[in-house]
N, C-alpha and C positions, 0 to 999 in steps of 0.2 A: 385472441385466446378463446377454447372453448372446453367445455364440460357436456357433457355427455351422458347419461347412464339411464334409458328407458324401465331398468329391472324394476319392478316393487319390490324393495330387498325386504327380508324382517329379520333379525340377528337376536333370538331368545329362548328362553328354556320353553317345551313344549309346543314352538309356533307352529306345527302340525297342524297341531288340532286349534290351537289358540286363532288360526286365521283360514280353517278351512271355509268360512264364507267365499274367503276368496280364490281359492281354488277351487270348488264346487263350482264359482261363476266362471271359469275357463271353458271349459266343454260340457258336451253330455257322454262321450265315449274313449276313453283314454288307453293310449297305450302305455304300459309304466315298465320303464328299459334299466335293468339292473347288472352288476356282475353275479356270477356263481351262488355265493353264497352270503357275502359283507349285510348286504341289504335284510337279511333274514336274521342275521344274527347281533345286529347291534341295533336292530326295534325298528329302525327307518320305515321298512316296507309294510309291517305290522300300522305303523299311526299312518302311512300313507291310507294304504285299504280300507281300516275302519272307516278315513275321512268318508271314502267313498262309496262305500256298503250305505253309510247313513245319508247319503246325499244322496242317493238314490243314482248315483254315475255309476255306467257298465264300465266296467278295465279287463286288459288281456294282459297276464305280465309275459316276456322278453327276458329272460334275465341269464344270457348267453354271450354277452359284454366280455370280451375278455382285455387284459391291460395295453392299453395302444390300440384300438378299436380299427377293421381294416375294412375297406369295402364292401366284402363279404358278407362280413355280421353285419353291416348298416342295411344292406340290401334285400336280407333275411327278416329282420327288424321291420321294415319297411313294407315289404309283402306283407306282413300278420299285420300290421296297420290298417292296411288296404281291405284287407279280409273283414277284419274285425269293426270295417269304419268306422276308425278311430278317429276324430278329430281335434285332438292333442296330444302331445306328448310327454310325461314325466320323468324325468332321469332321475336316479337317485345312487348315489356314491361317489366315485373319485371323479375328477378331468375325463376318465375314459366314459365311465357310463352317462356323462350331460353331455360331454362331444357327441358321442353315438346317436345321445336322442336329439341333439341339432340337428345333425346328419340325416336322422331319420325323418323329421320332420319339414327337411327341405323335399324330400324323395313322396312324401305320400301327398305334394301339394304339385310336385312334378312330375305324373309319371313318365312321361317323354325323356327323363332325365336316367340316365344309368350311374351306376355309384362307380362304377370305374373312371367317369367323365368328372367327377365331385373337386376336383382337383383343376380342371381346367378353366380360364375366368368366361365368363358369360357375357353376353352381347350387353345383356341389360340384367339387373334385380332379377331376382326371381322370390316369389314370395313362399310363404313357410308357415306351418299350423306351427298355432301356440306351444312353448314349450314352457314347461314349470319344474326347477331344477332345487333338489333335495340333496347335498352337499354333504356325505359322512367321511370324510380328508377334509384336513387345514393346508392344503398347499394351492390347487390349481387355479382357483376365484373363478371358474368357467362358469359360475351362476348368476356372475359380476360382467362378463364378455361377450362378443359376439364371434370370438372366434372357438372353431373345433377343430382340434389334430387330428387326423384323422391318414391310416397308411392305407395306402395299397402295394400289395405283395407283388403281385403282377411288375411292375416296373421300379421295384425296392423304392420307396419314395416314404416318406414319412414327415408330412406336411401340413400347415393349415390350410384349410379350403379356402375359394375367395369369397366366400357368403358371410357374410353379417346376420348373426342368429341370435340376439340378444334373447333369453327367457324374459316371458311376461311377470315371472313370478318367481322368487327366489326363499324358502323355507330355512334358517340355518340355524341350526342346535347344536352346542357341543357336546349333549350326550352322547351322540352318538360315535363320539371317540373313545367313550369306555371299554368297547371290544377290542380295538384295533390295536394291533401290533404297538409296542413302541418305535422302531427302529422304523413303522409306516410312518410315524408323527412324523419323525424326527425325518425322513424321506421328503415327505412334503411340506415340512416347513422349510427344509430347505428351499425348494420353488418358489415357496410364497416371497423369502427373501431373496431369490435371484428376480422375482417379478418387482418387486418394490426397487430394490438396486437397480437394474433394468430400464426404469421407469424414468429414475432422478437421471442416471448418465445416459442421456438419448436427445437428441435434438428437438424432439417434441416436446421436451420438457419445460414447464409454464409456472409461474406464479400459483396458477389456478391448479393445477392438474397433481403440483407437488405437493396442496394439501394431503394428498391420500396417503402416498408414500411414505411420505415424513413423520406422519400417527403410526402409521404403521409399524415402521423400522424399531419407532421407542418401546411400541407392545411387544415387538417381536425380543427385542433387546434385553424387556424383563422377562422372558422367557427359554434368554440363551444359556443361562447356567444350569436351569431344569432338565432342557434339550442336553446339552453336554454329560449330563448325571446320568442319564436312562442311556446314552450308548456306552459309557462305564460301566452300570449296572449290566449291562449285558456280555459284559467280556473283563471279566474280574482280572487278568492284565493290566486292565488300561489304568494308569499312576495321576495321569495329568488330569485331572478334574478338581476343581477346590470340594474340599473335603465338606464344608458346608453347605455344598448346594445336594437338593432332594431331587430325585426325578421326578417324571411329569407327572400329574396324580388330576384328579376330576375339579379342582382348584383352577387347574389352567386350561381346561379345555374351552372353556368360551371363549376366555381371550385368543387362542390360538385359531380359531375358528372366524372370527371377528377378523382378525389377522389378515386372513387366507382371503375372507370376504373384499375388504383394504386393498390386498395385494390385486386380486382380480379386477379391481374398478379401476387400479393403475394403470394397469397394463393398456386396460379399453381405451383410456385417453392414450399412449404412447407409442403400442406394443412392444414385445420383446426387442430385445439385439441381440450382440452377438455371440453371447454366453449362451441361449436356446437355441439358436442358427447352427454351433456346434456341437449340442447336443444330440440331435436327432440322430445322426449319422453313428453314434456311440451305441442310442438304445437300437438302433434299427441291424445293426451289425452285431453287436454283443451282447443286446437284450440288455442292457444296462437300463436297471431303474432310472424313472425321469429326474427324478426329482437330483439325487446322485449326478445322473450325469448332466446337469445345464450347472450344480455346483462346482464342479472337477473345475471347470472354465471361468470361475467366476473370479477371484481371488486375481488371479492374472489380467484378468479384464480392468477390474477395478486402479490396478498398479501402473496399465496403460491411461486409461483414461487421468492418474493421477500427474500425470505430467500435461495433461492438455485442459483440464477444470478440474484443478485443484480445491478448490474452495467447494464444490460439490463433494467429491470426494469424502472431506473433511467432515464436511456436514452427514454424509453418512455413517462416515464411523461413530461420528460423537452421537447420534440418536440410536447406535447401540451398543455406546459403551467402552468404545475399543479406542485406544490410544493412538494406533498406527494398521498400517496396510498388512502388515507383514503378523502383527496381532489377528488382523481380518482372516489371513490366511492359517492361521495354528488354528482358529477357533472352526473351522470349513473341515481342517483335516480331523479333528478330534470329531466331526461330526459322521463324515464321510467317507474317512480315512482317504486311498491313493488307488488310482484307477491305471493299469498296465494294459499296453495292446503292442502289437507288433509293430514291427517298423514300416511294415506294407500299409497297413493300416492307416498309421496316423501321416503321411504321405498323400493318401489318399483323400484320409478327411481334409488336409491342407490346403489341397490341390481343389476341390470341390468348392472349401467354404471362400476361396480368391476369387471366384465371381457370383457368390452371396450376394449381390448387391442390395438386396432388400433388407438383409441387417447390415452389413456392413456402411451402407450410406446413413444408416441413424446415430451415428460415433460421432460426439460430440469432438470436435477438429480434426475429421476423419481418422481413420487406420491405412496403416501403409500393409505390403504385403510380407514385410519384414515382419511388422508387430502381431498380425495375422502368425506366422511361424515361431513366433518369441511365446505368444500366447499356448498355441499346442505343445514347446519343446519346456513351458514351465508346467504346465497341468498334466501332463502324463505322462506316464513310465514306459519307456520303451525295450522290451525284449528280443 
């Protein structure tokens, strides 16, 4: 058995500032890689800079990230690194803006390396400027992992690289979910719990490694009636939510963050299966949010896997509350609702994900290519 997790994580109010020793001691010239606008408006980037105005550290911000990060912008990213002799990298916002600065941080240590290649495996290592990752989403724990999703449009691929990029340095606040959308929480916390679920039903799965998961599932679990309430709240139809739960409010943004953090250091012991294996193909075709689409798949997964390790199963649902599988699955829909695609389509995906092997072989008493089809003909609606 083993454990793993190189990050210096800190998980508390203000740890910006509260541990900029320790990120001042990272570099002397930083690039700091954001999306559009997130980073600006829920303070992130504001406590990052102060850090580093007063520390006397030069920064170029990057903040051209867009969601599902693709070769282009890593490469782009990358050059102004180069320029700016940068030597390290800051991400700050979801899974897409800390992949990107994975990404980009493998590129300004390689430049022999083209971000079109980012995807193909390497003869050997290849080593990677410091990354320090600033997390404003509770879903992807990418400040917790060493992997980055990362597409390239060029050959439709929407994939993790084969690099190991772990951050040296990990910042996590849940202020900074005060701005963010609801229905973003509720997005990626769904992730977080297909990365914890994920984790348990996988053949890597350990004594050792299930601590993460198993805290996790129970925070996440006091948080599933809030999450259920704010997608009510936003679609005054929706009847099925108990009348006494409140939505998400500044009460639970630590713990949901904590969560997400949890979820990410699962993953790094495990990684995903095959509930994100058939995701991709969803967001990369339909643009389907991630967090959505690795859920669609998940409820199904879980109803397979409950015939082959039961008693994990079991142990999941009960660390969040839920009676039964089929519970598991109302509480996904009420969050996610129901994802419809053509019949070409999900054909396609089918066809694709039956030589998955890379998820497909981590199914705790493997998958047939029956249950593979059972799985896409329960999770989505066909037109």
């Amino acid at each position: 058995m083993r454990f793993y997790v190189p990050t210096d994580i800190y998980v508390e109010k203000d740890c910006v500032k509260n541990h900029a020793k320790e990120m001042l001691a990272v570099g002397k010239r930083a690039l700091i890689v954001t999306g559009h606008s997130s980073a600006k408006a829920n303070g992130s980037l504001n406590d990052v800079t102060e850090v580093l105005n007063d520390g006397g550290v030069a920064y170029q911000i990057f903040d051209e990230v867009e969601e599902n990060p693709s070769t282009d912008t890593v490469r782009k990213g990358a050059q102004i690194a180069r320029e700016s002799n940068a030597d390290f990298i800051i991400g700050i916002g979801g899974g897409s803006a800390i992949d990107a600065a994975k990404a980009m941080a493998l590129l300004i240590v390689n430049p022999g390396l083209n971000a079109d290649d980012l995807h193909k495996t390497p003869s050997h290592p290849l080593d990677h400027a410091p990354v320090v990752a600033v997390p404003t989403t509770c879903g992807t724990g990418s400040e917790a992992t060493p992997v980055a999703i990362i597409t390239n449009h060029k050959i439709n691929l929407k994939k993790s690289i084969p690099h190991r990029i772990f951050p040296v340095l990990a910042l996590v606040d849940g202020k900074y979910l005060a701005s963010a959308k609801k229905q973003l929480i509720v997005n990626t916390a769904v992730d977080a719990l297909s990365h914890m679920v994920e984790s348990i039903l996988n053949v890597h799965s350990n004594t050792l490694n299930r601590m993460c998961p198993e805290y996790g599932l129970k925070l996440l679990g006091e948080c599933k009636e809030a999450l259920i309430a704010s997608v009510a709240a936003n679609n005054s139809a929706t009847q099925n939510t108990s009348q006494n739960a409140a939505p998400i409010d500044a009460s639970l943004y630590e713990k949901l963050m904590l969560t997400s953090t949890i979820a990410g250091m699962s993953i790094a012991m495990t990684s995903t299966a095959v509930p994100h294996g058939m995701s991709y193909d969803l967001t990369l075709c339909k643009g389907t949010p991630h967090g959505p689409a690795v859920g669609y798949f998940l409820a199904a997964y879980v109803e397979i896997c409950h015939k082959k390790v039961p008693n994990d199963v079991e142990k999941v649902l009960s660390l969040l509350g839920l009676q039964s599988v089929e519970e598991f699955a109302e509480m996904l829909q009420k969050l996610i609702g129901t994802c419809t695609v053509t019949r070409e389509l999900r054909d396609q995906f089918a066809t694709a994900m039956k030589t998955n092997h890379s998820k497909l072989d981590l199914v705790p008493g493997g998958i047939t290519p029956e249950e593979v089809e059972y799985i896409y003909d329960k999770s989505l609606m066909v037109k």
